[in-house]
C-alpha positions as CSV (number, residue, x, y, z in Angstrom):
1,X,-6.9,-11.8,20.3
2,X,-5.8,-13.6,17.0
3,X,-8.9,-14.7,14.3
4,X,-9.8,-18.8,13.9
5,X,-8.4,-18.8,17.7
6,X,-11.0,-16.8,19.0
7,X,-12.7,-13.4,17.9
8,X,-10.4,-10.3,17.8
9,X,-12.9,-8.4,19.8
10,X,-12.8,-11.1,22.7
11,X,-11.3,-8.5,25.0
12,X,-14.4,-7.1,25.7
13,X,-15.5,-9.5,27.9
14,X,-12.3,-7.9,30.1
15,X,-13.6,-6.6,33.1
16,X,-10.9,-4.4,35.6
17,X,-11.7,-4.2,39.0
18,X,-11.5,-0.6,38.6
19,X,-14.5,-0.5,36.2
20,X,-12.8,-0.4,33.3
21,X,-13.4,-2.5,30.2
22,X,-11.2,-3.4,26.6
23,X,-14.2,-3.1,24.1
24,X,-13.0,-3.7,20.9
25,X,-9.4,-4.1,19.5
26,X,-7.8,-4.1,16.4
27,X,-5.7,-7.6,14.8
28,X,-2.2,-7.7,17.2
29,X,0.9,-6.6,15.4
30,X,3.7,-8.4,17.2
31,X,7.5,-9.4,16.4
32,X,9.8,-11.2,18.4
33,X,13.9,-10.7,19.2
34,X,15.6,-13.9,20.2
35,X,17.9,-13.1,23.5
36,X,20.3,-16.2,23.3
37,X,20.4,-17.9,26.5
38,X,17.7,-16.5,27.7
39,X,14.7,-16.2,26.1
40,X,12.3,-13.8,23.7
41,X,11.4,-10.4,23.3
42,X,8.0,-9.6,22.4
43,X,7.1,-6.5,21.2
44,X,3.0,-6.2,20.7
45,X,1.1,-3.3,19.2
46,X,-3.0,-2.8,19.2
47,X,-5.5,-0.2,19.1
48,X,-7.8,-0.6,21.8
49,X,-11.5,0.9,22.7
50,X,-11.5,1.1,26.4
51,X,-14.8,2.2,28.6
52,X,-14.8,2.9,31.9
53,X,-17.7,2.5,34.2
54,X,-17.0,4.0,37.4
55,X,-19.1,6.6,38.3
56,X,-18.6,10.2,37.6
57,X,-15.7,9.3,35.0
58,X,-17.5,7.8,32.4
59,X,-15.3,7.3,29.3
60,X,-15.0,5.5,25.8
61,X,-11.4,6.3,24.4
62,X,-9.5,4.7,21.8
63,X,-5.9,4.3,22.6
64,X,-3.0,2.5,20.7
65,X,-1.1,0.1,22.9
66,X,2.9,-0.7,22.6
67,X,3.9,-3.5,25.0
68,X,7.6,-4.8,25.4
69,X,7.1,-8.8,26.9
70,X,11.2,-9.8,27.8
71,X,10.0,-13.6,28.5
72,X,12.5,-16.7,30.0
73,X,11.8,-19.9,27.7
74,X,13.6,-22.8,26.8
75,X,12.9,-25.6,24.0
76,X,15.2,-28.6,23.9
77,X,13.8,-32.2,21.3
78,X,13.2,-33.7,24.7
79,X,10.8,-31.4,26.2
80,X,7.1,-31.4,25.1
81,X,6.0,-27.8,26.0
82,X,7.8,-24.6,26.4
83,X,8.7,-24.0,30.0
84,X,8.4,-20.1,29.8
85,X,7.8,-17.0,31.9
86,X,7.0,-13.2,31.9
87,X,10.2,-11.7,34.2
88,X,9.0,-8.5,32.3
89,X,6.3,-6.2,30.6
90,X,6.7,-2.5,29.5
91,X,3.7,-0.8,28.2
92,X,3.2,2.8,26.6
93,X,-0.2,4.5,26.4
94,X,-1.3,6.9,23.6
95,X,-2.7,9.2,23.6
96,X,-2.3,9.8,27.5
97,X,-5.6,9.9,29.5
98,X,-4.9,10.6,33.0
99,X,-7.8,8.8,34.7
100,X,-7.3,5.6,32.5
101,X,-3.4,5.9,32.2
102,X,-2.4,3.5,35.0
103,X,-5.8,1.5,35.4
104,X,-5.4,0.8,32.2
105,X,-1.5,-0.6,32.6
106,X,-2.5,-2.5,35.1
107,X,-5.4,-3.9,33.4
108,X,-3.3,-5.0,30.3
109,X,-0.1,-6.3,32.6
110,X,-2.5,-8.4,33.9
111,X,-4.1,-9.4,30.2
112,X,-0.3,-9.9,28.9
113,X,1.4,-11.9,31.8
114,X,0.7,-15.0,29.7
115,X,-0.1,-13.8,26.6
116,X,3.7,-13.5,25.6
117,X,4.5,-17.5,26.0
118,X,1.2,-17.8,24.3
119,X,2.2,-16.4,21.1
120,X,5.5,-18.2,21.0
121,X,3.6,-21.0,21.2
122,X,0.9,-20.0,18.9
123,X,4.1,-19.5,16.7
124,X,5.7,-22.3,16.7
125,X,2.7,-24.0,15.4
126,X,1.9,-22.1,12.6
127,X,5.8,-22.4,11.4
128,X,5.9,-26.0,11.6
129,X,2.3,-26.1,9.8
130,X,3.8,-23.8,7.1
131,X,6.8,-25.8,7.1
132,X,5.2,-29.2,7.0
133,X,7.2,-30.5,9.6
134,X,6.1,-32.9,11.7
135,X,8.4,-32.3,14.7
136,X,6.6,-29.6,17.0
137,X,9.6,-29.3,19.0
138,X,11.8,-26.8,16.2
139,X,14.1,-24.8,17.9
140,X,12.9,-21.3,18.4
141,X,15.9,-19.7,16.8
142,X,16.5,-22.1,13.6
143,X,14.6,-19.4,11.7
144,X,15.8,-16.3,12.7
145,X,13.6,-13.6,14.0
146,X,10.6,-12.3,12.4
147,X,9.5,-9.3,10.9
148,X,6.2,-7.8,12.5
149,X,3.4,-10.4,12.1
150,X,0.1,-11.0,13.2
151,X,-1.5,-14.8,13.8
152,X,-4.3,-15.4,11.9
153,X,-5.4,-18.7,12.6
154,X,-3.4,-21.6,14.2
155,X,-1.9,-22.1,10.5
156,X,-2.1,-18.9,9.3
157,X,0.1,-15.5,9.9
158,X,0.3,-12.3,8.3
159,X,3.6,-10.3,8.1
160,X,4.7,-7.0,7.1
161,X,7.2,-6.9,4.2
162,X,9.9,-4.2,3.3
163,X,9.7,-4.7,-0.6
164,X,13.6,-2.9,-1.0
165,X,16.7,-3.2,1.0
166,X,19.8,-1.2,1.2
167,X,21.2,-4.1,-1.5
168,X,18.7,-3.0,-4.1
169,X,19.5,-4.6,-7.2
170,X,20.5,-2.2,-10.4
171,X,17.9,-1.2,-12.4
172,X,15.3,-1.2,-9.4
173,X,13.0,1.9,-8.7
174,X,14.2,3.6,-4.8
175,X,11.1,4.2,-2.8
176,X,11.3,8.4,-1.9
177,X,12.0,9.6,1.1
178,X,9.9,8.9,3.8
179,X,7.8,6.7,1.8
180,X,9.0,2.8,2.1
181,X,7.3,0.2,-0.1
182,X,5.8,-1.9,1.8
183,X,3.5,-4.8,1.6
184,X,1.7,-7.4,3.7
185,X,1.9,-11.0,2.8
186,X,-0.2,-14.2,4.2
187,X,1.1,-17.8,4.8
188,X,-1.2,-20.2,5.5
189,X,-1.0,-24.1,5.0
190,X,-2.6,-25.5,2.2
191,X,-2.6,-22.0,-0.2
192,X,-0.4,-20.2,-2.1
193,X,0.7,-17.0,-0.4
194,X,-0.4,-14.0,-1.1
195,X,1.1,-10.6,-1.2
196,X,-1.2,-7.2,-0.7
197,X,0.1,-4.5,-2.1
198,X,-1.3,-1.1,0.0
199,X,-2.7,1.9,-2.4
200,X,0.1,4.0,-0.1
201,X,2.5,1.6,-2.3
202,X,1.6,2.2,-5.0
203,X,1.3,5.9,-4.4
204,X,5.3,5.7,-3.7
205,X,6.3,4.1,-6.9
206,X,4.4,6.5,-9.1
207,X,5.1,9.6,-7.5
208,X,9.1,7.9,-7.9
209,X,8.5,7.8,-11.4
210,X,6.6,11.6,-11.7
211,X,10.1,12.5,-9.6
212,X,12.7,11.5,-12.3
213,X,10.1,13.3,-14.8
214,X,9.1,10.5,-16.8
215,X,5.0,11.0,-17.0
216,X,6.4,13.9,-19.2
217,X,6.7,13.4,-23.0
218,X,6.5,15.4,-25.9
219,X,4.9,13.8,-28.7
220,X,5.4,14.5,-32.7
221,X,5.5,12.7,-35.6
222,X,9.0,14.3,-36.5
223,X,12.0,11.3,-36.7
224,X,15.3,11.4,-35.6
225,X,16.7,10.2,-32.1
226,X,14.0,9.7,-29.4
227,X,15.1,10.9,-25.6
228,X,13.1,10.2,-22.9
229,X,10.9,12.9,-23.1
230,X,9.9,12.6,-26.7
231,X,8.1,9.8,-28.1
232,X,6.7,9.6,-32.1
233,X,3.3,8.5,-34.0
234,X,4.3,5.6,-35.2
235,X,4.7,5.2,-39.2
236,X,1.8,3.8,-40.1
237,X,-0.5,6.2,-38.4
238,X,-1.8,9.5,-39.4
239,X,1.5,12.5,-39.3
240,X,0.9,14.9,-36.7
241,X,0.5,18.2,-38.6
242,X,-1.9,21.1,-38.6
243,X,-4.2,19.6,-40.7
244,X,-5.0,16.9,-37.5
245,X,-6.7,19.4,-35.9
246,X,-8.9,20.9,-39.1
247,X,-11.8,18.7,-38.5
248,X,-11.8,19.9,-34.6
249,X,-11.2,23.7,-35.5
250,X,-12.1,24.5,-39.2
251,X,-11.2,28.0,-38.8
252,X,-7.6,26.9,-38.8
253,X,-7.3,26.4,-42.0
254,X,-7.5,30.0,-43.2
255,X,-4.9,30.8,-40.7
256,X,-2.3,27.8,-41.1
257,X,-0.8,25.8,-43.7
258,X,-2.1,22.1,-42.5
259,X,1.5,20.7,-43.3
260,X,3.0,22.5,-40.2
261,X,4.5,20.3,-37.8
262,X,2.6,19.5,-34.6
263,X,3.7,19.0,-31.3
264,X,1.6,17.4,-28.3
265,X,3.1,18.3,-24.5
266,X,2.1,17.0,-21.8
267,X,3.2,17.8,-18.2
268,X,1.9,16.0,-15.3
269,X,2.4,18.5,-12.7
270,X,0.2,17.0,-9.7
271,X,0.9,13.9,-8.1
272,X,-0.7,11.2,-9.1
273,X,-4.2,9.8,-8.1
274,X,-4.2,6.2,-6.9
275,X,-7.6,5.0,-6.4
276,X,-8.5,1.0,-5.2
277,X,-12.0,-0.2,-5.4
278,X,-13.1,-3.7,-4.9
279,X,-9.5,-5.2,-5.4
280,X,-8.6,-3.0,-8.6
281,X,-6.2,0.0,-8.4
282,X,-6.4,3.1,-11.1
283,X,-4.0,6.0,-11.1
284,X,-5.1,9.0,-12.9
285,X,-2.5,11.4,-14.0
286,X,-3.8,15.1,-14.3
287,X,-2.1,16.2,-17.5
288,X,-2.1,19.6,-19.0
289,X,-2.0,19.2,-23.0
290,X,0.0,22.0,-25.0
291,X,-0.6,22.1,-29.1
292,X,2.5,23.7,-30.1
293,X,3.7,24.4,-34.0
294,X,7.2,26.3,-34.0
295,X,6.0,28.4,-36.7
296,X,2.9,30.0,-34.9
297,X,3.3,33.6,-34.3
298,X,2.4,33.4,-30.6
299,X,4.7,32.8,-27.3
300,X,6.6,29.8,-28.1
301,X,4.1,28.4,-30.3
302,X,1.6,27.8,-28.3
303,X,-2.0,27.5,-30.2
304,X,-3.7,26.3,-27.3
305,X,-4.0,23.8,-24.6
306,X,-6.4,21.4,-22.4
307,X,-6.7,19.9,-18.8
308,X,-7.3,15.6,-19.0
309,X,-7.4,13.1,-16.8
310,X,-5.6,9.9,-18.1
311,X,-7.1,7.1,-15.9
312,X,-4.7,4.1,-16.5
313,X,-5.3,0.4,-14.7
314,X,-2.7,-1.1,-12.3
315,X,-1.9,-4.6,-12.5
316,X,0.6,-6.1,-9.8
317,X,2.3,-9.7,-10.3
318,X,5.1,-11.7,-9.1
319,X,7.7,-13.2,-11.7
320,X,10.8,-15.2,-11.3
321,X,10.7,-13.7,-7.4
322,X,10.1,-10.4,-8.1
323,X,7.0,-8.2,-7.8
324,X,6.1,-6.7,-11.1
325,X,3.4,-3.8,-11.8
326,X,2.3,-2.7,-15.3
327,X,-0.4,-0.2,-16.6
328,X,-2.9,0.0,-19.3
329,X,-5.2,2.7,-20.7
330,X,-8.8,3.1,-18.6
331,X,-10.1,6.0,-19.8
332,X,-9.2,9.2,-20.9
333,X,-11.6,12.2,-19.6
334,X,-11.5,15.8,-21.5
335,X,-11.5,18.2,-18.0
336,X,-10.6,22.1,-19.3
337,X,-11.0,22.9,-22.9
338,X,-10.9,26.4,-25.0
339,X,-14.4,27.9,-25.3
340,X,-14.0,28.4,-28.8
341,X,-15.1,24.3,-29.2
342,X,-18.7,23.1,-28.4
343,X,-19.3,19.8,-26.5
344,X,-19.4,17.8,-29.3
345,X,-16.0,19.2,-30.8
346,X,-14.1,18.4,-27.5
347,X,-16.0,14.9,-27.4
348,X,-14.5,14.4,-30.9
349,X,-11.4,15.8,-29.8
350,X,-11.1,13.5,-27.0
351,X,-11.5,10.2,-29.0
352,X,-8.6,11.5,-31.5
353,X,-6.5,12.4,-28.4
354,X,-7.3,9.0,-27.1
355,X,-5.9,7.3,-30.1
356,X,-2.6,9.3,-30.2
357,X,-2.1,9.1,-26.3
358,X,-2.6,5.4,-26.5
359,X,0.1,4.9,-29.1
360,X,2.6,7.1,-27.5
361,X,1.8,8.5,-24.3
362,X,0.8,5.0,-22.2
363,X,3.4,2.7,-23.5
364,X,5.9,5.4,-22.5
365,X,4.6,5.5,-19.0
366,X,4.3,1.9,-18.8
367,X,7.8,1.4,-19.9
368,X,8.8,4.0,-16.9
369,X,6.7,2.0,-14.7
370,X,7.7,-1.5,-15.3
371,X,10.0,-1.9,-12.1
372,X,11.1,-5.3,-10.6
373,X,11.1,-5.6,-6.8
374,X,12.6,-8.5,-5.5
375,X,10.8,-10.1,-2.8
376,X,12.6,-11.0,0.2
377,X,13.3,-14.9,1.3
378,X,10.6,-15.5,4.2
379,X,11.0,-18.6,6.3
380,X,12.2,-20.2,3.2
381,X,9.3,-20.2,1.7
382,X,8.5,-19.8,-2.5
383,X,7.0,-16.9,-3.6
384,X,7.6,-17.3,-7.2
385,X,4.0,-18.8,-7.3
386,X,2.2,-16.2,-4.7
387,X,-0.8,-14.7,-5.5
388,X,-0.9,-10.5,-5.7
389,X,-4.0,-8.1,-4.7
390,X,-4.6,-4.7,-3.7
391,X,-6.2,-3.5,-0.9
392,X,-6.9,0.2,0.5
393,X,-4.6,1.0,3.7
394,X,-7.1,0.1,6.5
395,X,-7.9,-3.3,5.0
396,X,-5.8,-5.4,5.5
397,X,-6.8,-8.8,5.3
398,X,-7.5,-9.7,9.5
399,X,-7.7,-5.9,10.7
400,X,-10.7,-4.8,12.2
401,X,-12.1,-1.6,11.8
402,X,-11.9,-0.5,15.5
403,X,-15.5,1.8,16.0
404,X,-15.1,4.8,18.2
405,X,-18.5,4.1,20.2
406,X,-18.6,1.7,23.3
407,X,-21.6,-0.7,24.0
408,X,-24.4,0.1,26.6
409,X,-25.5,3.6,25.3
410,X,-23.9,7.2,24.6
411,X,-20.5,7.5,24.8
412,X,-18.2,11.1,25.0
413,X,-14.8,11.0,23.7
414,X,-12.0,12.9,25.0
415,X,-10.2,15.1,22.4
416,X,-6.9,13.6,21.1
């Protein structure tokens, strides 16, 4: 059940002598508790595709699997193997299917008796490969416990990472509630590690930042102090006045004086958009755009306003130990405009929205954006030079996409 050691779909060849069959499974989560003077605990969770074949009850359900292994082992420098044994296995079943319930616990007490001394075994392997120690006797509890990890290969594990503790360093972006960043990184001899980052991660950090209010700005070309929420043109650009917008609306200009003051605001009222396609990550922010001017004889100035998608790029990295994400412009996409302009006039009013968005509006965000997480110290292990991807929920590197259909013809799955 682990990849390079065999397929993860090598429980299908499990038959039960009550007809029943593990078809499929998904990559093992497991973590182990040390119980001093006694042994391991082994905690194991899977998704399974079960059929059963006995006659009248023919089923194909998929059903996660939590299994609690409390196994008696002992490793000493003089021993070479791990005397270990089972004394006792605790598994929960959901969803509950009464006819497969119990067949299928004993099926899988049956499938884990050894499996639990296997992985300690399978684990002090990888360790010492990733360690590059030569002594294959290392005490089991030298390292502390792990976190939840799945065995890739017999040099290879994959773990799953809390990016913040409690002891979050000043300065340091607090996931929301309910929504811990997390990320999955992979040891393996020989390569650096690597770190994916899950597009529910980085969900949780931008929807932080759209919390404290800071994909909000309001944008002139007035001076003076500059608050969070207020950003300028810089000097050397074009002023934003009425006059800006003549080219786009020419009928302004018998209305307005074109050295009115102009003021751009933009709200980001939806959360934001994270999208990852073949490792790259984008995050568009759905922006309403007010054109304000103080002196406008309409409710608080408002001349009128426009729907846009800002489509910025997400790039992850690790620095000096810490994870590190900044943005950059994609695209910007005109999506609601006044029907007063024409295609082409919102086309041309896009690109000169582009240009003052991408001096004001993107550094602001990025500056919001730039967080440092510090990674947390894993088996000792460097990460100052790991490598950093992205990678949509359900792929993982090592998971398998568990199909809902059994082999051997039609299959009829029980509602949830």
């Amino acid at each position: 059940m682990t990849q390079g050691e065999g397929d993860p779909k090598s429980t299908a060849a499990v038959l039960g002598a009550e007809g029943l069959r593990i078809v499929n499974n998904t990559l093992p989560k497991i973590s182990l508790r040390s119980l001093p003077g006694f042994g391991h605990q082994v905690d194991f969770n899977t998704q399974l595709l079960v059929e059963s074949s006995v006659p009248g009850q023919a089923l194909c359900e998929q059903v996660e699997v939590d299994a609690t292994m409390v196994l008696q082992d002992t490793w000493t420098a003089h021993q070479n193997a791990l005397n270990c044994k089972t004394v006792d296995i605790n598994i929960d079943v959901r969803p509950r299917v009464p006819v497969l319930d119990e067949p299928l616990k004993r099926l899988l007490r049956g499938i884990l008796q050894d499996l639990g001394c296997n992985i300690i075994n399978a684990r002090l392997k990888v360790l010492s490969s990733l360690l590059g120690s030569r002594n294959q006797v290392l005490p089991l509890g030298a390292l502390g416990d792990l976190p939840s990890f799945s065995i890739l290969s017999g040099d290879a594990i994959q773990m799953d990472l809390n990016l913040l503790s409690e002891n979050a360093r000043p300065g340091t972006v607090m996931p929301t509630q309910g929504l811990p960043l997390t990320a999955s990184l992979q040891l393996a001899t020989g390569r650096p590690p690597r770190l994916s980052l899950s597009q529910d991660t980085l969900s949780a950090l931008l929807e932080q930042v759209q919390g404290q209010g800071a994909l909000n700005l309001s944008i002139t070309s007035l001076t003076g102090s500059r608050s969070p929420l207020q950003g300028q043109v810089p000097q050397s650009g074009s002023s934003l006045t009425m006059s800006a917008l003549f080219p786009f609306i020419p009928q302004l200009t018998r209305v307005v004086p074109g050295s009115l003051p102009l003021e751009l605001r933009v709200r980001v009222s939806k959360e934001p958009v994270v999208t990852v396609r073949d490792g790259r990550a984008t995050v568009t922010l759905k922006a309403t755009i007010e054109f304000i001017s103080s002196a406008l004889q309409s409710p608080q100035g408002l001349l009128f306003s426009l729907d846009v998608d800002v489509v910025l790029s997400i790039t992850p990295s690790v620095s000096d130990g810490k994870l590190q994400t900044s943005l950059a412009l994609d695209s910007i996409n005109l999506t609601r405009f006044p029907p007063s302009l024409d295609a082409p006039t919102a086309s041309s009013l896009t690109e000169w929205l582009k240009e003052i968005l991408t001096a004001v509006y993107v550094p602001s965000v990025k500056d919001a954006f730039s967080v440092s997480v510090p990674l947390p110290n894993v088996l000792n292990i460097n990460l100052r030079n790991a490598e950093v991807d992205i990678t949509d929920v359900d792929e993982f590197s090592g998971q398998t996409a568990l199909g809902r259909s059994c082999w051997g013809g039609a299959s009829m799955l029980l509602p949830l």
